[in-house]
Backbone as numpy.savetxt, mean C-alpha at the origin, in Angstrom:
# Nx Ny Nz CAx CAy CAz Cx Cy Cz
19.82 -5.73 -19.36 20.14 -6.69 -20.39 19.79 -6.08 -21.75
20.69 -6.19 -22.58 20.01 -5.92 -24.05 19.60 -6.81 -24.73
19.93 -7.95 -24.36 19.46 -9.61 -25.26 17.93 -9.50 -25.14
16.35 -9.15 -25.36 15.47 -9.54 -24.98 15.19 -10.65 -24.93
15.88 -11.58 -26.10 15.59 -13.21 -25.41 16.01 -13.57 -24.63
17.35 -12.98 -24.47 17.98 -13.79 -22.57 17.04 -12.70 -21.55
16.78 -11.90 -21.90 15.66 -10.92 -20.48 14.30 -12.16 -20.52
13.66 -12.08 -21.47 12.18 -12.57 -21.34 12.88 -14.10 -20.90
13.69 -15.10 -21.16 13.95 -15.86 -20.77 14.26 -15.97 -19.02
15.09 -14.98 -18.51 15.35 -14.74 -17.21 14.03 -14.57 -16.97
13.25 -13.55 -17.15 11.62 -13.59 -16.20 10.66 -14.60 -16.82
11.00 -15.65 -17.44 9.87 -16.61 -17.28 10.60 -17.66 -16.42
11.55 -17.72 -16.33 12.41 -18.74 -15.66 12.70 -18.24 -14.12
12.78 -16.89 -13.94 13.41 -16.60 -12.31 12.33 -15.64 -12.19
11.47 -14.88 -12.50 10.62 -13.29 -12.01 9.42 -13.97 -12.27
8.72 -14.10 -13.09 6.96 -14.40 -12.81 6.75 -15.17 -11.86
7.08 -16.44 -11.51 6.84 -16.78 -10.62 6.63 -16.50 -9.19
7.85 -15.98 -8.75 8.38 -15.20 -7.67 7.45 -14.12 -7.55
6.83 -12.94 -8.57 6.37 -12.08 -8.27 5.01 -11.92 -8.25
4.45 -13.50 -9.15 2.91 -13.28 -8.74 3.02 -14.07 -7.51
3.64 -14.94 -6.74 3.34 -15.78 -5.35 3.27 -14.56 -4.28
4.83 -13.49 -4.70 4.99 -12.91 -3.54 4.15 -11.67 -3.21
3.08 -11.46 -5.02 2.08 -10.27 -5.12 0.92 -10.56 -4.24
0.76 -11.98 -4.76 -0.82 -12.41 -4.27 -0.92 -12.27 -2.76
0.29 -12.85 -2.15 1.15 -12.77 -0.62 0.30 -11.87 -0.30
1.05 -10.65 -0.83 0.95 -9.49 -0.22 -0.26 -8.66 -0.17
-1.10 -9.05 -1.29 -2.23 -8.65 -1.43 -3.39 -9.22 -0.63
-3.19 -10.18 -0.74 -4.31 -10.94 0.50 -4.26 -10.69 1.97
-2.74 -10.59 2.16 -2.41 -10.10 3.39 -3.07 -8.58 4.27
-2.91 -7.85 3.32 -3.46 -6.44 3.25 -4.51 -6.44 3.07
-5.22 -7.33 2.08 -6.88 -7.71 2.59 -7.80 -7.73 3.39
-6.86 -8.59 4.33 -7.17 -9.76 5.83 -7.01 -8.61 6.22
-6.01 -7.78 6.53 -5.95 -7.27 7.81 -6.67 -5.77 7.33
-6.91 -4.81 6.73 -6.74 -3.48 6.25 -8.49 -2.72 7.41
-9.37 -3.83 7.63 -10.15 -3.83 8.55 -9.35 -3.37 9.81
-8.77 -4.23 10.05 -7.94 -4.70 11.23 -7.12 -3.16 11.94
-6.45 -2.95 10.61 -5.42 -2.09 10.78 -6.42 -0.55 11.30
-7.51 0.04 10.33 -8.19 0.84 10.26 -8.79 0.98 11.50
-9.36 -0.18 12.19 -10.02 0.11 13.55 -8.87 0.46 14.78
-7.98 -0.20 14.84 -7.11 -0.21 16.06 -6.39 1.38 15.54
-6.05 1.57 14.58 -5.90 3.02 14.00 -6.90 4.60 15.01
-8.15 3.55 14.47 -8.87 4.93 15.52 -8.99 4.83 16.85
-9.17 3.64 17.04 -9.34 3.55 18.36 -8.05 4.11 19.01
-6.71 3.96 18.78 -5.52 4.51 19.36 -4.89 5.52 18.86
-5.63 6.21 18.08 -4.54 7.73 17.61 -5.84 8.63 17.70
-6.61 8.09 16.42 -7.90 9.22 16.01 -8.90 9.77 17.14
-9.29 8.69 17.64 -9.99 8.81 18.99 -9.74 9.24 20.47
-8.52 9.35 20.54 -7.57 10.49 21.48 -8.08 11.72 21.62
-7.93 11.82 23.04 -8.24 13.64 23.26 -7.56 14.15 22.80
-5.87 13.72 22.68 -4.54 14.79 22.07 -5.25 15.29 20.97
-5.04 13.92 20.11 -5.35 14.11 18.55 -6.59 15.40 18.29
-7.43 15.16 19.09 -8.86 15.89 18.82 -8.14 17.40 19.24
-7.89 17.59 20.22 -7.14 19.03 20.87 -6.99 19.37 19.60
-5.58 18.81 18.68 -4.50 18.78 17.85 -5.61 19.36 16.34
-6.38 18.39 16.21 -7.55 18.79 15.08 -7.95 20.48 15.70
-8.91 20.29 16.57 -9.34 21.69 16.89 -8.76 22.99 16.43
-7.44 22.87 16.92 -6.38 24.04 16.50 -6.13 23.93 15.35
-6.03 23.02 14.12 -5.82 22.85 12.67 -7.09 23.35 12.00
-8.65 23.18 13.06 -9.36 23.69 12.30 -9.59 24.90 11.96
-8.98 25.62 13.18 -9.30 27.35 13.11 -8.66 27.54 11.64
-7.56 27.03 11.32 -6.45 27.07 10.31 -7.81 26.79 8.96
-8.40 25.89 8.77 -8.87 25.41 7.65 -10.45 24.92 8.07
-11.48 25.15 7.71 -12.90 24.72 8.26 -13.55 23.85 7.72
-12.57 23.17 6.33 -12.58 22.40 6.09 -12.34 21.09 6.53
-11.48 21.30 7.44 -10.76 19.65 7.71 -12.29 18.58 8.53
-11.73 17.47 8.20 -12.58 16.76 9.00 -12.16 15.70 9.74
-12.41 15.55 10.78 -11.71 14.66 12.11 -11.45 13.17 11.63
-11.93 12.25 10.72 -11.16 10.84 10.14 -11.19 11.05 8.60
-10.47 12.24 8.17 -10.15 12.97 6.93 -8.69 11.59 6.73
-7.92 11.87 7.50 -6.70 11.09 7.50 -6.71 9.49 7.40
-7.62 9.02 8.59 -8.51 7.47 8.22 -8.79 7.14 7.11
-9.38 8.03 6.47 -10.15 7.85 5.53 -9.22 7.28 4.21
-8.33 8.74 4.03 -7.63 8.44 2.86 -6.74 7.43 3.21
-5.98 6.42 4.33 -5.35 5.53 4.28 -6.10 4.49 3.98
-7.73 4.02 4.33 -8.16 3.20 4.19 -8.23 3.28 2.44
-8.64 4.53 2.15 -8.49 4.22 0.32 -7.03 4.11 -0.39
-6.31 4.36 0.13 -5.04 3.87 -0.30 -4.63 2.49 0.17
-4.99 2.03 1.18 -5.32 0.50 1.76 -5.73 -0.18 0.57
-6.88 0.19 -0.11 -7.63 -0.30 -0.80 -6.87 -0.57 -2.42
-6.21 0.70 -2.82 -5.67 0.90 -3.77 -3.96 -0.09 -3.98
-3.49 -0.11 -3.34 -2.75 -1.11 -2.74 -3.24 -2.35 -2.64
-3.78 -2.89 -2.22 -4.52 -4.38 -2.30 -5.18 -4.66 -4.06
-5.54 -3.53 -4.59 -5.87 -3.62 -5.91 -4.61 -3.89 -6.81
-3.69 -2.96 -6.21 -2.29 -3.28 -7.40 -1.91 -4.09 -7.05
-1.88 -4.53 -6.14 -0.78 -5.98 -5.40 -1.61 -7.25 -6.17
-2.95 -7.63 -6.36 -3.91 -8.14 -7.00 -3.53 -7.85 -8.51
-3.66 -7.16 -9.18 -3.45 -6.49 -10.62 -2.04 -7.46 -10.68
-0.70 -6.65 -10.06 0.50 -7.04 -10.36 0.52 -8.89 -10.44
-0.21 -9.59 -9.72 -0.31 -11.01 -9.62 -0.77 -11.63 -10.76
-1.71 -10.90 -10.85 -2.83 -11.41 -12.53 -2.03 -10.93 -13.42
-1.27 -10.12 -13.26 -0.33 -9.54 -14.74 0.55 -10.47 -15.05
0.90 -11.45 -13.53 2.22 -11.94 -14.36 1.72 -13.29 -14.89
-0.01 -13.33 -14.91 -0.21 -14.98 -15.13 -0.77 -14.69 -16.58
-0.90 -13.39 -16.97 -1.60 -12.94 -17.93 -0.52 -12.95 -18.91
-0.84 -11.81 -19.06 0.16 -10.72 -20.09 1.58 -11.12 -19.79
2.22 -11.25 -18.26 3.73 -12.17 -18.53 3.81 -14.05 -19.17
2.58 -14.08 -19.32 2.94 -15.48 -20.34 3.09 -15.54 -21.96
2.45 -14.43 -21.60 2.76 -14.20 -23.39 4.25 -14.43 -23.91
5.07 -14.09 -23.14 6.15 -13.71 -24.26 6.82 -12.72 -24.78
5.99 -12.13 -25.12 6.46 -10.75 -25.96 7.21 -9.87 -25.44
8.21 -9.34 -25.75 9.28 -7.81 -25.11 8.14 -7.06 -24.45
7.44 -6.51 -25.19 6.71 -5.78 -24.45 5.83 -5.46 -23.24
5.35 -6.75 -23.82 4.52 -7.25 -22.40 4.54 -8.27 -21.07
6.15 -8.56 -21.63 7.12 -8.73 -20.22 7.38 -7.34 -19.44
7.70 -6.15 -20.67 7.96 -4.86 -19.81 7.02 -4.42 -18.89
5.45 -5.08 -19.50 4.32 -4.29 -19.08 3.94 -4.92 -17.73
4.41 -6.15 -18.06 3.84 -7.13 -16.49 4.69 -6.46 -15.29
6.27 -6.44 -15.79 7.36 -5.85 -15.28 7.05 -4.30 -14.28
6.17 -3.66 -15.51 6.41 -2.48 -14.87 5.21 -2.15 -14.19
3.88 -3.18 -14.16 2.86 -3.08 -12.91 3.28 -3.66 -11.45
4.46 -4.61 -11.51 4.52 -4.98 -10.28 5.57 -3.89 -9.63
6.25 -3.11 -10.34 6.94 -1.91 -9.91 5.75 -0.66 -9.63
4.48 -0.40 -10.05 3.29 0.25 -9.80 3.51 0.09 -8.76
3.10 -1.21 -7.98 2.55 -1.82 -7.44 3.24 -1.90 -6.09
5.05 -2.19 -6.32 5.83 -1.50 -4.96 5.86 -0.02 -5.20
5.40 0.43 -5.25 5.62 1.94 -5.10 4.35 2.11 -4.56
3.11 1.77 -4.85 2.00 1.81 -3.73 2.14 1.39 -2.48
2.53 0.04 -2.59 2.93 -0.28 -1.41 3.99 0.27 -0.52
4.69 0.89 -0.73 5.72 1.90 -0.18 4.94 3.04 0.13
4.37 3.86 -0.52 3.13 4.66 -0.22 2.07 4.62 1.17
1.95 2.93 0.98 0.78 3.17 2.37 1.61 2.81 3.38
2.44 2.13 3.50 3.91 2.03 4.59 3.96 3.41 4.97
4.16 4.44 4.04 4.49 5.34 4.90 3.42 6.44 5.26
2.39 6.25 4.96 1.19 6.49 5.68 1.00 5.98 6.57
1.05 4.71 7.16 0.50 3.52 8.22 1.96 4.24 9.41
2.83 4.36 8.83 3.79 4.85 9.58 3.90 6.38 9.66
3.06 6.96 9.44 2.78 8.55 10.20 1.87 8.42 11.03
0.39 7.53 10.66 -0.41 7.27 12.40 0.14 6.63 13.18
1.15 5.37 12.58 1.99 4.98 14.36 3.02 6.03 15.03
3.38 6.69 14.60 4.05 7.86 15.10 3.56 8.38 15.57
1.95 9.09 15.38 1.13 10.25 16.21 1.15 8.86 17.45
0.34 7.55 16.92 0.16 6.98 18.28 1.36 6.80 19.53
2.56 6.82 18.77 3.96 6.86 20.11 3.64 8.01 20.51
3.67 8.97 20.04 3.34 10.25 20.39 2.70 10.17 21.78
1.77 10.12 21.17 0.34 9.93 22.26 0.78 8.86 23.64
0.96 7.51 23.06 1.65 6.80 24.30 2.45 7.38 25.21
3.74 8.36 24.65 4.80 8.80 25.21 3.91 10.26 26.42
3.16 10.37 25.73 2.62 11.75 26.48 1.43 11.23 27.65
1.36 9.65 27.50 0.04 9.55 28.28 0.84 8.81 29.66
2.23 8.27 29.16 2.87 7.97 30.52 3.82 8.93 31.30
């Protein structure tokens, strides 16, 4: 749109709403579960003999690595994610009431942060369920 009054008009009328209900959604959601997700995580991929085999041989490679190196950083991206999804919610009750071009852009462009994190740990969460098919597929 080039009108900024018909833009800031469209997102106080059709987008803030929608995007802090469906932020907070999502953020709480990922809250509740990110415990949840993290344990059944090790217990079914990390904690595997495969996986451990699989480490062993990566370590000769690097003596650095460390066996819930991978845990680890999803749970902080877990974390980081639940922060923007949180952030993006408060932005739009904040700074998207204002008004202003700008800081419609700004509310605008944290809840776009904010799917792009969340797309981020999706596809993290979806490289340990993969090792875990893996593992399933090899244990039957």
């Amino acid at each position: 749109m080039t009108d900024a009054p018909k833009f800031i008009k469209f997102y106080e009328e059709n987008l803030r709403g929608n995007l802090f209900a469906g932020f907070l959604t999502v953020g709480g959601f990922l809250l509740s579960l990110k415990t949840f997700i993290l344990i059944k995580l090790k217990e079914n991929v990390y904690d595997r003999p495969q996986y451990k085999k699989r480490f062993e041989e990566m370590k000769k490679l690097d003596e650095n690595l460390q066996v819930y190196a991978p845990l680890r950083n999803l749970s902080d991206f877990l974390f980081w994610s639940v922060l923007a999804t949180i952030g993006a919610a408060i932005a739009q009750l904040s700074i998207g009431l204002i008004g202003i071009q700008w800081f419609v852009y700004a509310a605008i462009w944290i809840s776009v942060f904010a799917l792009c994190i969340l797309i981020a740990s999706l596809l993290l969460i979806k490289t340990s369920l993969n090792d875990w098919f893996k593992f399933i597929n090899e244990d039957s």
